[in-house]
N, C-alpha and C positions, 0 to 999 in steps of 0.2 A: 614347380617340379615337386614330387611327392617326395617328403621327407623320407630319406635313407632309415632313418629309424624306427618306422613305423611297423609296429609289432604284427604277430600273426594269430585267430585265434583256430607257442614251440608247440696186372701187375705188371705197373710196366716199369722200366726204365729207362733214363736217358744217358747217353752216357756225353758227357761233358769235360774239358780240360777243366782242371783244379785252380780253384780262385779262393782268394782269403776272404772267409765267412766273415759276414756284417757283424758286428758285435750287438746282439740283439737287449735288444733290450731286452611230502609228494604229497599237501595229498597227493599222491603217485599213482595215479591208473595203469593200470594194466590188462590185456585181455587174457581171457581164461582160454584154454588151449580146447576146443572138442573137436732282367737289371741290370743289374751293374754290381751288385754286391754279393752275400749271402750266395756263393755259386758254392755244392759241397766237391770232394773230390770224386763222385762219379754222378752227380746226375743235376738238376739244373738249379739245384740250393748249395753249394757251400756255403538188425540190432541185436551185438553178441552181448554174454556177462561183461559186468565190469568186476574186477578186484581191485579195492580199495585199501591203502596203505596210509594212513594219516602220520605216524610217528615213530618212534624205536628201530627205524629200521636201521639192521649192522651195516659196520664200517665197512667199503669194499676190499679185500684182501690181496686183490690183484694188485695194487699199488704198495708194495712191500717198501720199507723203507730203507734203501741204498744211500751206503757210505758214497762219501765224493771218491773216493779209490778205485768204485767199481763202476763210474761211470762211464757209458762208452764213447768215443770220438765220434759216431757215427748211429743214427737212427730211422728209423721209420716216419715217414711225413709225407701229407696230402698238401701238392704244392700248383700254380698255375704260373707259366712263364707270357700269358697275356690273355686281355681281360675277354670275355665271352661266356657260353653258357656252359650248363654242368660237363660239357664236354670235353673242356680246355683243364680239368680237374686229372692229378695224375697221382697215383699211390707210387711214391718213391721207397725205398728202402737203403741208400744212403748219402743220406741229408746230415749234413754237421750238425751237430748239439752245439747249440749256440752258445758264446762265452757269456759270464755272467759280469756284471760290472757292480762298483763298490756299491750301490744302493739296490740290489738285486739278489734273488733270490732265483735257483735254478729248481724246476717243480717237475718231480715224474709224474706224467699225466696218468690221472686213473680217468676220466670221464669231461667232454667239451660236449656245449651245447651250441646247436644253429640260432642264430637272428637274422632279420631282413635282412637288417646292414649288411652280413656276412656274404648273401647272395647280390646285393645292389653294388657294395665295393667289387665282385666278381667280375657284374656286369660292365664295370668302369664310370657308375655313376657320380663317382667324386673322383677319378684320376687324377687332378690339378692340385689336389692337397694329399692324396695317396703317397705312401711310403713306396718305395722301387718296387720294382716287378725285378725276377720272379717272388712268390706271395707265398706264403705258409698260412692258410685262414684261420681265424676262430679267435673270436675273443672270449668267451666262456672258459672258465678251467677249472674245476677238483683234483686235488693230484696229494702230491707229497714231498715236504721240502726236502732235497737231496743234497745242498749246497748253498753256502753262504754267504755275500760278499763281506766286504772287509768294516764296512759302516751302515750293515744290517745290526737293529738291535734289538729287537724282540724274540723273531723266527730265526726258527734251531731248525737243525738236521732231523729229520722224521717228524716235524708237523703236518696236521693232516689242515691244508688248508684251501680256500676257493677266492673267487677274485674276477672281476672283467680285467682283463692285461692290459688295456689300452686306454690310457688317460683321458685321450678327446676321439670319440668315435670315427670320425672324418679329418681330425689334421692328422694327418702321419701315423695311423695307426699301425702298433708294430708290423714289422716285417714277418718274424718267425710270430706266427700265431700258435693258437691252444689246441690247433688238429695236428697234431707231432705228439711223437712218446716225450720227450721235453721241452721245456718252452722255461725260459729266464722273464720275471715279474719282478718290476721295484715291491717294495716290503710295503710302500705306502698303500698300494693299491689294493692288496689280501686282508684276510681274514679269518682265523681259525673253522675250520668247518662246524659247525652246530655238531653236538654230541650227537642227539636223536637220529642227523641224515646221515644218509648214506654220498659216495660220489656221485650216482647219477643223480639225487635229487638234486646236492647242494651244486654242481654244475648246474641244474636249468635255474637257477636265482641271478646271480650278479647283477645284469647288462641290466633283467627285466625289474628285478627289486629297484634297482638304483635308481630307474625310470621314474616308475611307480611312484616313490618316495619324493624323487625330486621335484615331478611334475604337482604333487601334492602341494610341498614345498613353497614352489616360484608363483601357485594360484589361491595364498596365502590361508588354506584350507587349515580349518581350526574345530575345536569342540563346540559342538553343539550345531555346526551347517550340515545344509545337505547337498547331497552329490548326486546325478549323473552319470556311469559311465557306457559310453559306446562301447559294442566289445567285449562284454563282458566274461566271457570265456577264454578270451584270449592270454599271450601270456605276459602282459602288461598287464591287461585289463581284467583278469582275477586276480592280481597281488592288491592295485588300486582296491577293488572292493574291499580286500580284507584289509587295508592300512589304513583305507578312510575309515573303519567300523572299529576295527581292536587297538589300532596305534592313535589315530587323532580324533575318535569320539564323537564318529557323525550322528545328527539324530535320524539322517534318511538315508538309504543308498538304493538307487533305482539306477537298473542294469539292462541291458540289449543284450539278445542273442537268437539262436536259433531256435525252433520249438523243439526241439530234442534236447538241450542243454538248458532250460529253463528252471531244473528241478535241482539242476549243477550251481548254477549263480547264486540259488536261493541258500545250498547249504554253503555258498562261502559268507553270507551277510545279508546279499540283496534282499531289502526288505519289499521292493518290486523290481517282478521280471517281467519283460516289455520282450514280447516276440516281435519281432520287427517284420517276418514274413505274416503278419499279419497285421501289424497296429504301426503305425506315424508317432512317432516319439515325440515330434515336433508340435503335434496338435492336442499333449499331452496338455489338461489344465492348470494343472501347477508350473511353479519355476524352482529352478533351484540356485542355490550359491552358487556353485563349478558345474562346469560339464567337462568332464574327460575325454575329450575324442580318439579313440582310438583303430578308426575305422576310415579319416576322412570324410566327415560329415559337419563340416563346420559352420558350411553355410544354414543347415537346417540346427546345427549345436544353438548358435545365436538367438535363435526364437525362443528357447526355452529358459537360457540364463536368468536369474532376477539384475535388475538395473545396480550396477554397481560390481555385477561379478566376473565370473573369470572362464573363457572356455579354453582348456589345454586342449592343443594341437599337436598330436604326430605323423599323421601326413594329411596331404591334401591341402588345397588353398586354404588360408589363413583371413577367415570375416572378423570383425574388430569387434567386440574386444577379444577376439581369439587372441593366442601366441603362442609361439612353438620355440621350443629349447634341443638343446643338444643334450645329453646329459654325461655328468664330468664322472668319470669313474675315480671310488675313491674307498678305500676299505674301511673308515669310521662311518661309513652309513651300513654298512654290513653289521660292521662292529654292535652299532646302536641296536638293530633289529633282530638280533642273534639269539638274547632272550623271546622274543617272541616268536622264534622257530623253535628254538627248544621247549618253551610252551605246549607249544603244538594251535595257539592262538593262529597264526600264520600258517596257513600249508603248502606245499610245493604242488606245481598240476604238472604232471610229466606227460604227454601225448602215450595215448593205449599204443599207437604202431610201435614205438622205442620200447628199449633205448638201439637202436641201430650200430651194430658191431661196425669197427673201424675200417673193413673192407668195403664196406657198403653206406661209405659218404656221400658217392653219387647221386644216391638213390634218395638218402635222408636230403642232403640239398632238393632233388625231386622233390619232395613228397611236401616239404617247406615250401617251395612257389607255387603251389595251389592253392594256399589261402586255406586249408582245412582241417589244419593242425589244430588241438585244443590243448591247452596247453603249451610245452618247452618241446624241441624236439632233441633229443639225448643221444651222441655218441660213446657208446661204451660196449665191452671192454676196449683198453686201450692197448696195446702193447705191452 
């Protein structure tokens, strides 16, 4: 089965008796213009230009920072009471703000972004290790600390901070997710936002950085190898280029994509861009250390590995020595890489359609299962 995690290259109401809410736990393109739980008390939670933004972009302003005083009992959230396609997707407007517990942080959402996951959990592709339906999606989040449990000890009230919310992507991933004006995050798993970004960048980072770095990581990638990645546009697979090049010191990094984004790969590191609508990767005559698959291509990854290395796998059948991970969300790999977004060494690739205003989650979920996102896809503003 094709891994859940595999990246891409980012008004109604119901009305319902009142049940006790679950205690929940760039570069930036842009186009040029020419259950059982969690029920709330009314509804069923209780070729154009491109512009290019590398760095300094300001704070978002929409995310003001509220005292816990002015917090409301009730919000705005994109929720689904059973699994299926963008269809089962419903804009509620009041959905309980989830309680916060002692290792928790309550976060007004400035800015969530989509992932696979986010559409494959929709579909019910891990239901058996899923958290209750009905579902609040989104693990992505930028926001604003508004609240603070009782054995938080770092993060205060008005940090501006970002985070994947959900520990293990497929066991039990929270209930109230990052598509709500708020969303409660253990401390562990955040990270203060990079000075330079703004919410929407530093939303389309977490799930994909953390990937990136991990999968780096577990394919015991070091200074001086060379890499491989499938994908290279996508938004896995341009953080991967730039981690293997500015953070771990590859001396090669050779990229896949499309003939249109060849000239994109090149300005994140790829020292070769490999059109794949034209050229066999596999019949490439070099090998290298790692190959990053992030396309499902494993069986053709394996021919090109050197003896001895390592091919990551995020979807698709797994040829040996491929392997495929989960990745653990945790905010000391944010932490670590933090300096090198404020660098501007690292860059955010935010998709040209976004960032997709919060009424129009549908559509952003759309435009996500087509496979032709480049980049993160970005909801913002948020409420």
């Amino acid at each position: 089965m094709d891994s859940i995690l595999s990246p891409t290259t980012f008004q109604f109401q119901l009305r319902r008796p009142l049940l006790t809410p679950f205690p929940p736990s760039k570069l930036t393109i842009n186009r040029l213009k020419n259950s059982r739980h969690c029920v709330h008390k009314k509804g069923v939670f209780g070729p154009q230009p491109l512009r290019v933004f590398a760095t300094s972009a300001p704070s978002a302003q929409a995310a003001s920072n509220k005292s816990s005083s002015s917090i409301p009992s009730e919000m705005k959230a994109w929720t689904y009471t059973e699994y299926g396609g963008v269809e089962v997707l419903k804009l509620e407007s009041s959905v309980a703000v989830p309680e916060v517990k002692d290792d928790q942080v309550l976060i007004k959402v400035a800015a969530a972004a989509l992932n696979p996951v986010d559409f494959k959990r929709r579909l019910g592709k891990f239901k058996a290790t899923d958290s209750p339906l009905p579902t609040i999606p989104g693990y992505d989040v930028a926001g604003v600390v508004v609240k603070v449990g009782s054995q938080v000890k770092d993060l205060k009230e008005g940090d501006e901070v970002y985070g994947d919310i959900s520990e293990k992507a497929l066991d039990g991933p929270k209930q109230f997710g990052s598509l709500a004006e708020y969303t409660a995050v253990e401390e562990k798993l955040l990270a203060l936002k990079p000075k330079n970004l703004d919410f929407v960048q530093a939303a389309a980072l977490p799930l994909a950085i953390e990937t990136a770095y991990e999968g780096l990581e577990r394919a015991g990638f070091s200074e001086g190898k060379s890499i491989l990645v499938l994908g290279g546009a996508g938004g896995v697979g341009s953080l991967v280029i730039q981690l293997a090049k500015q953070v771990f010191g590859a001396s090669k990094v050779a990229a896949t994509s499309s003939t249109g984004k060849l000239e994109f790969i090149k300005s994140l590191g790829a020292d070769l861009a490999i059109d794949y609508t034209k050229e066999n990767f596999e019949d490439l005559p070099e090998k290298f250390d790692v190959v990053y698959d992030a396309v499902g291509q494993c069986d053709k990854a394996v021919k090109v590995v050197k003896e001895g290395g390592s091919v990551v796998v995020l979807t698709g059948a797994v040829t040996p020595p491929g392997f495929r991970f989960v990745v653990t969300s945790t905010g000391e790999t944010l932490k670590k890489l933090n300096p090198y977004l404020e660098s501007g060494k690292v860059k955010v690739l935010v998709d040209p359609k976004g960032p997709f205003p919060f009424d129009k989650v549908s559509e952003a979920f759309s435009y996500l299962e087509t496979n032709r996102a480049t980049g993160k896809v970005v909801v913002y503003p948020i409420p």
